[in-house]
GUVEXVO-863375 format. One record per residue: residue number from 1; residue in one letter; x, y, z of N, C-alpha, C in turn. Coordinates in steps of 0.1 Angstrom, whole numbers. Atoms other than C-alpha are relative to their C-alpha. Layout:
REM GUVEXVO-863375
num	residuo	n_c1	n_c2	n_c3	ca_c1	ca_c2	ca_c3	c_c1	c_c2	c_c3
NUM	a	X	Y	Z	X	Y	Z	X	Y	Z
...
REM end
This chain:
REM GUVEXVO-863375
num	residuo	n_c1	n_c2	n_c3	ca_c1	ca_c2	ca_c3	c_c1	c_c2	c_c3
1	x	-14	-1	4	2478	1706	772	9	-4	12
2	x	-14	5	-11	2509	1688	794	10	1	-3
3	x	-10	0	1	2541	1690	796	6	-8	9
4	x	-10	8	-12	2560	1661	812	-12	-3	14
5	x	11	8	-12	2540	1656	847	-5	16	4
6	x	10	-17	-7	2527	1696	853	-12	3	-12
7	x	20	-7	10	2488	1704	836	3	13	-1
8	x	3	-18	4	2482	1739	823	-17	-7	-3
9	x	16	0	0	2442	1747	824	1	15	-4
10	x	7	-12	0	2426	1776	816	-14	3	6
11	x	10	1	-12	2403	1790	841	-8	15	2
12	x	-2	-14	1	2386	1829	847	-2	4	14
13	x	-8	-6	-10	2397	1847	876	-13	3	9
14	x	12	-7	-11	2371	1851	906	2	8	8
15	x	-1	-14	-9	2386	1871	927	12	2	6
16	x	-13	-6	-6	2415	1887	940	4	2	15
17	x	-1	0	-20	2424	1875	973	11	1	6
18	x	-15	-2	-7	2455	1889	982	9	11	-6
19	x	-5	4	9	2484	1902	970	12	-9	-8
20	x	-7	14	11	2498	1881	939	-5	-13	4
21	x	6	13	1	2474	1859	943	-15	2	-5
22	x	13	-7	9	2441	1858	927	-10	-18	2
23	x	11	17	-1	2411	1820	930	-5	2	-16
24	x	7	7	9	2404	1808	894	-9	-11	-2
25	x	5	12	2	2378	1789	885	-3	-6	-12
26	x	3	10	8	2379	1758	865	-15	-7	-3
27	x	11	9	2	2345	1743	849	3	-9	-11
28	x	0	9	13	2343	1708	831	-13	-8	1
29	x	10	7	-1	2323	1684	826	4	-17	6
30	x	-4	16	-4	2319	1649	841	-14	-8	-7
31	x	12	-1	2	2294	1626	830	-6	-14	12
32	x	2	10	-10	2272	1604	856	-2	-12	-2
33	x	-1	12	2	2276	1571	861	-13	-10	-6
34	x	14	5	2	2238	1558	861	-4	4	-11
35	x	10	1	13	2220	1579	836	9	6	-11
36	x	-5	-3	15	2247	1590	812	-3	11	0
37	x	-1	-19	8	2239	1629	812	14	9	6
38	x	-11	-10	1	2268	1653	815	-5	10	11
39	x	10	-11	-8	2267	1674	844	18	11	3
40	x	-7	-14	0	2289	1709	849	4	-2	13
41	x	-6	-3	-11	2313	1712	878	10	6	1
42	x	-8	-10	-4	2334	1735	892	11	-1	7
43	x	-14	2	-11	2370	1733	908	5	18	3
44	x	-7	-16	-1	2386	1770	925	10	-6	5
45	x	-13	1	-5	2423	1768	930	3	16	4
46	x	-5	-9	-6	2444	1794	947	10	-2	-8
47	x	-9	-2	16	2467	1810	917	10	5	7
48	x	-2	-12	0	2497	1828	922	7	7	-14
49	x	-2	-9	5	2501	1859	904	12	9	4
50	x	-14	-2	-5	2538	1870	905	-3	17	-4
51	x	-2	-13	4	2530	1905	886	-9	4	1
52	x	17	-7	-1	2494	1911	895	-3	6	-11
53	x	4	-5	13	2484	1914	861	-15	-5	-5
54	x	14	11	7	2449	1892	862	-11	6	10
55	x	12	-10	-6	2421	1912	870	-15	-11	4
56	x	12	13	-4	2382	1893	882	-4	-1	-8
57	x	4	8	15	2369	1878	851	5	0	-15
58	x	-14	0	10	2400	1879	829	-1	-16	-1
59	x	-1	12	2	2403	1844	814	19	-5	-3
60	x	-16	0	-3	2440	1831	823	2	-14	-3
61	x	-8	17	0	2462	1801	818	11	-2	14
62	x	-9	6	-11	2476	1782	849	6	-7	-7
63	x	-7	16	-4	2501	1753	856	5	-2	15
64	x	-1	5	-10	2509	1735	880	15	4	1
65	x	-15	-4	-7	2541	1744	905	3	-8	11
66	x	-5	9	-14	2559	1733	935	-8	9	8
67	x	9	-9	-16	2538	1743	967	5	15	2
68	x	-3	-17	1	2540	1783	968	-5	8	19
69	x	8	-5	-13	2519	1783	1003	-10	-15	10
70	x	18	8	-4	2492	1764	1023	-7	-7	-11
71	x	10	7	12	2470	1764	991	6	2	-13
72	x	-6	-1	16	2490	1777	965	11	-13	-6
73	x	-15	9	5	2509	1752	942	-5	0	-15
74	x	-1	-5	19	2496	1770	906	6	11	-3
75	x	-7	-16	7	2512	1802	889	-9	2	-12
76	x	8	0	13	2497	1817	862	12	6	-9
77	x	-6	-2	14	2512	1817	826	1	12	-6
78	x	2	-9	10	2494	1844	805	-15	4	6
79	x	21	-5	3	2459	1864	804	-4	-1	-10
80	x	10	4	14	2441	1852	775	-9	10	-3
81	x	6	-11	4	2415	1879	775	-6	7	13
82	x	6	-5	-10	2407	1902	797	-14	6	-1
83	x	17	2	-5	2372	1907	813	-2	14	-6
84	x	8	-16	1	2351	1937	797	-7	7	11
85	x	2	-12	-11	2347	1967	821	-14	9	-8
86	x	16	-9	8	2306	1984	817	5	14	6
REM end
């Protein structure tokens, strides 16, 4: 989903490295050029979290922002579902 020139992804939350800020990670798929199989990769961006509301394996929706930091230049949207606690 886009809007204009900023992505929104959905990604689940690895870890909480700060605060209001939190590393999601993105998995897609690419597929390789030679033999045609589909192979799984992984992108971690540096999120920020304005209300510290995204816990580690909460499944969130980013987009893209203007540079927030060094690494940061995503925000997050919403929590889509948060991670079950054993």
């Amino acid at each position: 989903m886009e809007t204009g020139k900023t992505k929104t992804v959905t990604g689940i939350v690895a870890s909480n490295s700060g605060n209001k800020s939190i590393r999601v990670t993105i998995e897609y798929k690419v597929r390789h050029p030679k033999y045609n199989k589909y192979m799984r990769r992984r992108t971690k961006f540096a999120v920020h979290d304005e209300r510290n509301e995204a816990k580690a394996g909460d499944l969130v929706e980013i987009t893209e922002c203007r540079p927030l930091s060094k690494t940061k230049s995503w925000r997050v949207v919403r929590v889509i579902q948060k991670a079950v606690q054993a």
